[in-house]
C-alpha positions as CSV (number, residue, x, y, z in Angstrom):
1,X,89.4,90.5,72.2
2,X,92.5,88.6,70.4
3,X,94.8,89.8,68.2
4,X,97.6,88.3,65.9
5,X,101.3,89.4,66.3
6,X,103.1,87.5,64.0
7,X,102.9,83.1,65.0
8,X,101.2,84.1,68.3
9,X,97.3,85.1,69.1
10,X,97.4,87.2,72.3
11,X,94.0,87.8,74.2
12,X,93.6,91.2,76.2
13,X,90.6,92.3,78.1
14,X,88.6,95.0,76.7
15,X,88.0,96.6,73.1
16,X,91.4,97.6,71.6
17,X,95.2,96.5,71.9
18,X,97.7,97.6,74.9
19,X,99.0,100.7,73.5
20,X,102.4,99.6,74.5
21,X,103.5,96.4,75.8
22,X,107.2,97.5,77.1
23,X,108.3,97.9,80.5
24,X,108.0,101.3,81.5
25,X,110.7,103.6,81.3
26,X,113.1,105.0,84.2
27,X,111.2,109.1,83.0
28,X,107.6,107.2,83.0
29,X,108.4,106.4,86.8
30,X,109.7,109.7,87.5
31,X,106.7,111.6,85.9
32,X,104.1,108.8,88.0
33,X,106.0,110.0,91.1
34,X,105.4,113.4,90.0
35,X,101.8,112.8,89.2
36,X,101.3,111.2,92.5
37,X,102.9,113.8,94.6
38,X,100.6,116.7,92.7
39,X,97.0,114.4,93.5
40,X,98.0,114.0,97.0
41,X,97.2,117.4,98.1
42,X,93.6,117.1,96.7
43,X,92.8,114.0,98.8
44,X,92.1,112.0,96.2
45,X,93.4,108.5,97.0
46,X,91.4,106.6,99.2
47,X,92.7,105.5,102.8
48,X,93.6,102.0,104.1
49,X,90.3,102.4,106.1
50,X,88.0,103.2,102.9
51,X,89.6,100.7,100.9
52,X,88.5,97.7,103.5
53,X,85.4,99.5,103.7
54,X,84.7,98.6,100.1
55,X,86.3,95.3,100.5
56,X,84.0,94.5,103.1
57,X,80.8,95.9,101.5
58,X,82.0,94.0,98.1
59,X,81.9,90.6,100.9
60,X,78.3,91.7,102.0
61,X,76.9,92.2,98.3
62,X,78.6,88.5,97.4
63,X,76.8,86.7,100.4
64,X,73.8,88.4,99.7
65,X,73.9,87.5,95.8
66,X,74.9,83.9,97.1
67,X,72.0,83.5,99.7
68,X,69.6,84.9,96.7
69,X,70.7,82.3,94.8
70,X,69.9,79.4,97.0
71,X,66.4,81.3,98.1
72,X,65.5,81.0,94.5
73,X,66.8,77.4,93.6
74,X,64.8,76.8,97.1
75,X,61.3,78.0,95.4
76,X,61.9,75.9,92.8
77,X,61.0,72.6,94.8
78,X,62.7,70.3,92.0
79,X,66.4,70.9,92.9
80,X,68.0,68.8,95.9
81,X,68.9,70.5,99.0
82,X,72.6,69.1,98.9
83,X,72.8,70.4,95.3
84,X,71.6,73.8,96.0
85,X,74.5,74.0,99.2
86,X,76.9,73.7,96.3
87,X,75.4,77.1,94.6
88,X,77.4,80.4,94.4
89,X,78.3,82.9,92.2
90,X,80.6,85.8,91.8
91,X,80.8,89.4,92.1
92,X,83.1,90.9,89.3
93,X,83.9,94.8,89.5
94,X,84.6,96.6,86.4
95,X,85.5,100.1,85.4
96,X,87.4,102.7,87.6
97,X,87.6,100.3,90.7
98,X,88.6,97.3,88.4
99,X,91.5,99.3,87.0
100,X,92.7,100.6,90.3
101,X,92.6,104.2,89.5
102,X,89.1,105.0,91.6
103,X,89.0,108.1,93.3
104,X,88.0,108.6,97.2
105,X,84.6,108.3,97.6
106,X,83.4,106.9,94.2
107,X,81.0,104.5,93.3
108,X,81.8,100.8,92.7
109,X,81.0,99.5,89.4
């Protein structure tokens, strides 16, 4: 989505404007220390160990989407082999996980 401030048209990701665009505030920190240091307790920040446990499983569902890929364009019969070697694709998250601000244990979306 786009929106006009004055001479400039900015583009931001998702359905509505930044509610803010300054830099945050030496009380914003303070409070997101705060905030931080009351979730701890509750576990719910993932560990290094989970997080490349995603990373890894997000690999594994990208080489399996690749090698789909080529399997179809295989079937197809009309598309050269050295083309086909050239075929990808792309995983892109969204949501909670995209964002950064997933819980431990929760879905990837």
């Amino acid at each position: 989505m786009s929106y006009s401030y004055g001479w400039s048209k900015k583009q931001y990701p998702g359905v509505s404007e930044p509610l803010s665009l300054s830099e945050p505030k030496s009380r914003d920190r303070e409070l997101t220390v705060k905030l931080v240091a009351a979730l701890q307790p509750h576990n719910v920040f993932e560990n290094e160990a989970e997080m490349n446990h995603r990373l890894e499983v997000l690999a594994k569902v990208t080489e399996l989407m690749r090698s789909w890929i080529k399997d179809i364009s295989r079937q197809k019969n009309n598309i050269p082999e050295n083309l086909i070697d050239t075929f990808g694709g792309k995983v892109f998250t969204f949501g909670s996980y995209r964002m950064g601000v997933h819980t431990q244990g929760a879905d990837i979306d």
